[in-house]
N, C-alpha and C positions, 0 to 999 in steps of 0.2 A: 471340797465339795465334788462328789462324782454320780454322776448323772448317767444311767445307761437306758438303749432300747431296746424291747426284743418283740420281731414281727409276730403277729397272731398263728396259726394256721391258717391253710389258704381257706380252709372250709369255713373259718372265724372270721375273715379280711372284709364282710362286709358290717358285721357286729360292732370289732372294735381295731380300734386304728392302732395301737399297739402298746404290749405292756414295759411299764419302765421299774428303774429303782433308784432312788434315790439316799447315797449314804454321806455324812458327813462326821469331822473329827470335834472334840473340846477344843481346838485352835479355831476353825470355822466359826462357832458358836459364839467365840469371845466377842461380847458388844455389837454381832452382826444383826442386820437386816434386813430378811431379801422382800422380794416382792411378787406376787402373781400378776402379770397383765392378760385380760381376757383373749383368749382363743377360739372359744366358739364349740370346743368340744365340753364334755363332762367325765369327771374322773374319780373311779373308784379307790379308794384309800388306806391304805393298810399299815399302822404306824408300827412295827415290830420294835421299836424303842420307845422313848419318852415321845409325844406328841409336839409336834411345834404350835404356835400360838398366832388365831386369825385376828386378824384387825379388818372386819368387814365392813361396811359400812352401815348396816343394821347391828346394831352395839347387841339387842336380844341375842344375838350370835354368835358372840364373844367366845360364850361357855362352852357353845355346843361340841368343840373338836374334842375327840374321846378318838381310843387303839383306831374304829373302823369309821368313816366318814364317806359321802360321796358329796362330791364339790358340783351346783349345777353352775348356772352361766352368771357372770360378775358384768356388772355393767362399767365397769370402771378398776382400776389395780385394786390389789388386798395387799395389805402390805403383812410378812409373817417376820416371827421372832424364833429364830432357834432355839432349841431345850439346851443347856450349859452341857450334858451329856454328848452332844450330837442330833445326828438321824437317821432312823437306816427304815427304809418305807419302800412298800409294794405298792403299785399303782396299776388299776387299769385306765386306759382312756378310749372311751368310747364316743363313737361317731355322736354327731349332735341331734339328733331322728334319731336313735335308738332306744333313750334310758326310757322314757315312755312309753313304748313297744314292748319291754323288758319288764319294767316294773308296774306299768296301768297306774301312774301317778301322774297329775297334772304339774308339769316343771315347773311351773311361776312359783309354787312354796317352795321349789330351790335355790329361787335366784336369790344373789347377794347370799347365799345364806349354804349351808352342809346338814348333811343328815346324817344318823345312824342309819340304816335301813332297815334294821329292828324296829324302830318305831312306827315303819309301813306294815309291820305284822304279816310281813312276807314268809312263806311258809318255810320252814328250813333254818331261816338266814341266820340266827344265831348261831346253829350247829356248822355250817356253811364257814361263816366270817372265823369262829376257831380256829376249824381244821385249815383253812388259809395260814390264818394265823400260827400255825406248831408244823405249817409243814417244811420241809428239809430240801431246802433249795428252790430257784427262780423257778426251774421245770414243772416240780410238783405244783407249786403254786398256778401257775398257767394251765396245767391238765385240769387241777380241781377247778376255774375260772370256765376251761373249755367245755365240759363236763357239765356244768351248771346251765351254760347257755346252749345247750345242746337241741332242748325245745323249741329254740329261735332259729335251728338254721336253714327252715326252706322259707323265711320270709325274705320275700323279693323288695317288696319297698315299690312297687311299678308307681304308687300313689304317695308315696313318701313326698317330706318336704325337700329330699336329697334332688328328687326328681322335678317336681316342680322350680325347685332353683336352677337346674340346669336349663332350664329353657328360659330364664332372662338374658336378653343383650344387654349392657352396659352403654352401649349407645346409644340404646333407642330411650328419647326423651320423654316417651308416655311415662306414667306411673306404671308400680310395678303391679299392683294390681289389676291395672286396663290389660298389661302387656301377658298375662297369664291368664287373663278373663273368668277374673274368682272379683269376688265384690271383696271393697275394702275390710266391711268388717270379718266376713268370712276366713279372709286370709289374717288375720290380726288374733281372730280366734284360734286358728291353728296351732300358729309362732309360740302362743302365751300357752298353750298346753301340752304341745308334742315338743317342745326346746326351750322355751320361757320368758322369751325374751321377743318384745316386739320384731317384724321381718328389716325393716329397714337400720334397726340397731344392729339387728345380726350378720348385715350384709358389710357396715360399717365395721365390724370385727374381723371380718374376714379380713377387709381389702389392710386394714392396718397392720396384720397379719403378715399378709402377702410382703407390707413393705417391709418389715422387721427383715423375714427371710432375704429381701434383696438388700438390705444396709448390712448385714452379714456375708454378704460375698464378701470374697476377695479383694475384686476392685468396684466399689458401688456406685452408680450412681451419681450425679448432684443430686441434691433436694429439687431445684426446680425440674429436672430431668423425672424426679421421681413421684415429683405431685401430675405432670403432665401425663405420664403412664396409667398413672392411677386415677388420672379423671377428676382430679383436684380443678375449682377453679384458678386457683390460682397457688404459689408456693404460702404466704400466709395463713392461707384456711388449712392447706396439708398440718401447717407444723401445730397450728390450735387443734386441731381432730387428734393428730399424736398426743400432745399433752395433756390432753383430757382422758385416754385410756392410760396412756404408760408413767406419766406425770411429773414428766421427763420431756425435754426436748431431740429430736434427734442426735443434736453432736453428743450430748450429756449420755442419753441410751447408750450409745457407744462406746462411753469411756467406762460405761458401770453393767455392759452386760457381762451377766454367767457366761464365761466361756466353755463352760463342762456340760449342759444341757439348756434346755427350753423347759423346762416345768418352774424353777424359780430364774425368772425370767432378767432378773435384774438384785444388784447387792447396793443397796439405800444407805449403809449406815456399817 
């Protein structure tokens, strides 16, 4: 399994956080299982081979993975099945504030769930996802990608959810909607439409995030060391929050993550 990244242009860096690839052999595939743990971004999907196989947690959605998909926010791991051929896929991933700004679709019908984006009857997209699809290297791929969101690049975001999350302290014990002075349901409206996923779920995403990135250094961490950083009450609540997104305990994450990238986050099976 080989996992690559490649930075946006600077003029794209606020768009999307950057495109990847992901290829693997028939040795990989044999009896494998990897799994997605939520991150909090959303990702464009480009299967230039056989497609691999979602296990979401809305079963309606089984079916839906076909050549183009775009994956919104999971509230818990997908567990996926490789095709016996392999897999050789283009990915965009984009900031978690942008797929709504881009495409004027309400996120909550992506969560748990992937789309075509043909079937938003977005103007182009099927000529668009093609020419991705036949084009002749990572590069072109990313010009036609750049190219396309080209209409989006003087949006600043000053009123974005990027924005607004940056002005929460993590210490200050008000609620997070006192501490931003947006009324609960106001900001719960947003979450569910511009990223899809409730605010305080997706803050929980992040920070589980954060700790994956730090059990991957070098030298990590204890777990108590690591829930007290992260504002765990205590190290029991750290390690049930972990296992309810990765579904996996920290030492186990360990022993079974993808060492070649972050997009199949973990190998189950």
């Amino acid at each position: 399994m080989v996992f690559e990244k490649y930075l946006p242009s600077h003029s794209h860096a606020h768009l999307i956080a950057y495109f990847w690839t992901l290829t693997s052999s028939e040795n990989d595939a044999k009896g494998a299982q990897y799994r997605f743990v939520p991150d909090g971004y959303v990702d464009w999907v480009f299967h230039l081979g056989t497609p691999w196989q979602c296990d979401f947690p809305n079963e309606f959605s089984h079916s839906k993975t076909g050549r183009f998909h775009v994956f919104g926010q999971i509230k818990r791991y997908v567990n996926l099945a490789l095709p016996k051929d392999g897999l050789d896929i283009f990915g965009v991933k984009f900031h978690p504030w942008i797929a709504n700004e881009i495409w004027k679709t309400d996120m909550h019908y992506l969560t748990d769930s992937c789309i075509d984006l043909i079937d938003l009857e977005l103007p182009e997209m099927k000529t668009l996802q093609e020419k991705v699809y036949l084009a002749k290297g990572i590069q072109h791929r990313m010009a036609l990608i750049e190219n396309y969101l080209s209409a989006h690049l003087n949006y600043k975001g000053e009123t974005s959810l990027k924005c607004i999350l940056s002005s929460i302290h993590p210490n200050d014990k008000r609620d997070y909607s006192e501490q931003l002075g947006i009324g609960t349901r106001r900001l719960e409206q947003r979450f569910k439409k511009e990223v899809g996923i409730p605010h305080k779920l997706f803050l929980r995403t992040q920070r589980i995030n954060k700790i994956i990135g730090d059990l991957c250094k070098e030298n990590p961490e204890s777990l108590t060391q690591l829930a007290l950083k992260h504002s765990y009450y205590d190290q029991s609540h750290f390690i049930r929050d972990f296992k309810q997104f990765t579904g996996v305990n920290p030492s186990q994450f360990l022993k079974s993550i993808n060492p070649n990238g972050d997009i199949l986050n973990l190998r189950v099976g």
